[in-house]
C-alpha positions as semicolon CSV with decimal commas, in nm:
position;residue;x (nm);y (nm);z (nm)
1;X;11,224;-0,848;-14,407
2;X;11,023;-0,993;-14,132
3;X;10,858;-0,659;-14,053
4;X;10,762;-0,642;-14,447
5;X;10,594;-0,935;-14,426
6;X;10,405;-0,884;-14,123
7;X;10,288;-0,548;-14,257
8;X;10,148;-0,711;-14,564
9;X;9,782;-0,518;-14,630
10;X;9,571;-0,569;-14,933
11;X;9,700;-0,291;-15,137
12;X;10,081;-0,524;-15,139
13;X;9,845;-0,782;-15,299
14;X;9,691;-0,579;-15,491
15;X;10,039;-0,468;-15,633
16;X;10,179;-0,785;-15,644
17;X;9,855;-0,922;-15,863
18;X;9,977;-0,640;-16,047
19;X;10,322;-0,717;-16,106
20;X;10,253;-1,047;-16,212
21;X;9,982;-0,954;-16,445
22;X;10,242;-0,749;-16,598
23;X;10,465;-1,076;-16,621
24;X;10,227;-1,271;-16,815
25;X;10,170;-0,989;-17,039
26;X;10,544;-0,988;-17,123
27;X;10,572;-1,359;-17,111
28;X;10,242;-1,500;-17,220
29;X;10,225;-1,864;-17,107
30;X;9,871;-1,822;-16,902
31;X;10,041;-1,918;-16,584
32;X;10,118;-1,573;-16,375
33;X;9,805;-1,465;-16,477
34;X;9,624;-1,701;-16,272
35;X;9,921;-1,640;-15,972
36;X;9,794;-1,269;-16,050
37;X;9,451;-1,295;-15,992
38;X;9,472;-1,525;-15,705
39;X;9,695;-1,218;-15,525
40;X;9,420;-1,014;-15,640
41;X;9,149;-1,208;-15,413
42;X;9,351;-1,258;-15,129
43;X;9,420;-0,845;-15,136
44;X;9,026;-0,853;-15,170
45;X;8,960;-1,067;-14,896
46;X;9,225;-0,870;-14,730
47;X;9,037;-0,561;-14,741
48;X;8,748;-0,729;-14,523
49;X;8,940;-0,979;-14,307
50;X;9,260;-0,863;-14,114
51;X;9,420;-1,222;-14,098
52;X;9,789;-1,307;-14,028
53;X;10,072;-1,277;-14,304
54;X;10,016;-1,648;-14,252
55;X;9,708;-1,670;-14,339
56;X;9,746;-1,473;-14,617
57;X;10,009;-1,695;-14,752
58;X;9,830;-1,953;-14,695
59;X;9,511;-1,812;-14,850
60;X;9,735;-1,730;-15,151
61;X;9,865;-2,071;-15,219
62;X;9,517;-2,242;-15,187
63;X;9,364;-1,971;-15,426
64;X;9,694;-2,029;-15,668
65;X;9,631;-2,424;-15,699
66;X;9,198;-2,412;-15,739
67;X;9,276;-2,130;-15,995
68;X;9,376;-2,477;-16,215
69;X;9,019;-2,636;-16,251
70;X;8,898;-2,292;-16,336
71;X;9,188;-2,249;-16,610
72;X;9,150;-2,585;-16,735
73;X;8,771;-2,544;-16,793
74;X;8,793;-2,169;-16,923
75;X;9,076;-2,343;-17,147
76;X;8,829;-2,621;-17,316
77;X;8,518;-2,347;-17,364
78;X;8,648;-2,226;-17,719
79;X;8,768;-2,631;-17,839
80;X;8,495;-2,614;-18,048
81;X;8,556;-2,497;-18,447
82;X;8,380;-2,477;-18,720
83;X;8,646;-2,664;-18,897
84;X;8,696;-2,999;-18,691
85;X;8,914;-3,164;-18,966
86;X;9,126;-2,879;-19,009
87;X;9,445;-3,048;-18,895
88;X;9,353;-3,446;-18,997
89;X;9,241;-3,408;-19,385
90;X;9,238;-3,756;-19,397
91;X;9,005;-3,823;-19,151
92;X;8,733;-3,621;-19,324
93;X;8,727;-3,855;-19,625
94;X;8,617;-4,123;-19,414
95;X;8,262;-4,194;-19,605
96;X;8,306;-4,049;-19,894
97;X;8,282;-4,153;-20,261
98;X;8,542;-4,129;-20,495
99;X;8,673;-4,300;-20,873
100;X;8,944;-4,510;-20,875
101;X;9,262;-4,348;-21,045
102;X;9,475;-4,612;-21,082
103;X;9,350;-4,990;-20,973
104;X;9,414;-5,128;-20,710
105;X;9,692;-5,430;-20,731
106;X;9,791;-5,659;-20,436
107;X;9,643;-5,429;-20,192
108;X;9,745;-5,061;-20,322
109;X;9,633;-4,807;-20,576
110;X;9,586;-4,394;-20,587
111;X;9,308;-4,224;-20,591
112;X;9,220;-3,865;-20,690
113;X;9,061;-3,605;-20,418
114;X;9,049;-3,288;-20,564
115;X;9,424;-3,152;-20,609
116;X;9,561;-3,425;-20,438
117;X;9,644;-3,780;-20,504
118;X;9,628;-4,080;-20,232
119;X;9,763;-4,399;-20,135
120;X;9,451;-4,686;-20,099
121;X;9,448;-5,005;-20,005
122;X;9,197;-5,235;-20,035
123;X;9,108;-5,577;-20,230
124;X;9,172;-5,547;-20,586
125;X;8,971;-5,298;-20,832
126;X;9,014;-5,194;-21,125
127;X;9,084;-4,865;-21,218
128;X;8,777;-4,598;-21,269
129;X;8,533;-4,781;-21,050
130;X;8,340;-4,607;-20,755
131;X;8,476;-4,646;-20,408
132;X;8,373;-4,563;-19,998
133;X;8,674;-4,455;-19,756
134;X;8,623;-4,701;-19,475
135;X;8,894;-4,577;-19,246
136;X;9,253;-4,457;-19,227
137;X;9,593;-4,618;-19,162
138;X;9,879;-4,305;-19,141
139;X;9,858;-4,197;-19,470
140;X;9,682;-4,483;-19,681
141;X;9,302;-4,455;-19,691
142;X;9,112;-4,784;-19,666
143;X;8,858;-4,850;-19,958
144;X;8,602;-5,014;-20,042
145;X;8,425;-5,101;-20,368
146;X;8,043;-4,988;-20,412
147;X;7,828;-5,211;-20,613
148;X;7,727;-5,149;-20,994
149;X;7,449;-4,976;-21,076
């Protein structure tokens, strides 16, 4: 075992990058991919440098932990979307203007936003005035009335 290790040359990297490639295309979970491609640049480096199995090793584990800033910036280029409120509906009413459905009595009412109805809370309206979604508690959306015109 000794003597394979010893007689480790790029192209064992290279497989071993390989291999674990392979891996994370059977097991997605963007981890051996990164394990992968660190193999691959110490096989690289390898093909330059003859270093120790050691060093190699050594090499490898070094490349294996900075490939984690790299991931975790590659990871946040695509947070962006086009649809930032995709997953928190509520939070895109905040501003908005809506009529009261039903009024608002000791602090709670509904109100009407397209197919679906809501919880409000607010100080006491009656029912078909104009409110502004101030903010959002869980599920309730916090109103305000807007003056008459």
């Amino acid at each position: 075992m000794l003597d394979f290790f010893t007689a480790l040359g790029p192209w064992e990297w290279f497989i071993v990058g390989g291999l674990l490639l392979v891996l994370e295309v059977l097991a997605p979970g963007v981890f051996m991919l990164w394990l992968g491609l660190a193999a691959m640049l110490v096989g690289a480096i390898s093909l330059v440098v003859d270093w120790s199995w050691q060093a190699q090793f050594i090499a490898f584990a070094i490349f294996s932990v900075a490939m984690l800033p790299i991931y975790l910036r590659l990871s946040r280029v695509g947070a962006g979307t086009d649809q930032p409120f995709l997953n928190r509906r509520a939070e895109a009413l905040v501003g908005r203007v809506f009529t009261l459905e039903r009024p608002i009595v000791d602090g709670a009412g509904t109100v009407r936003v397209d197919d679906t109805v809501w919880r409000v809370t607010g100080p006491d309206i009656p029912a078909g005035r104009r409110i502004k979604v101030v903010s959002i508690h869980g599920t309730a959306l916090d109103v305000e009335p807007l003056a008459d015109r």
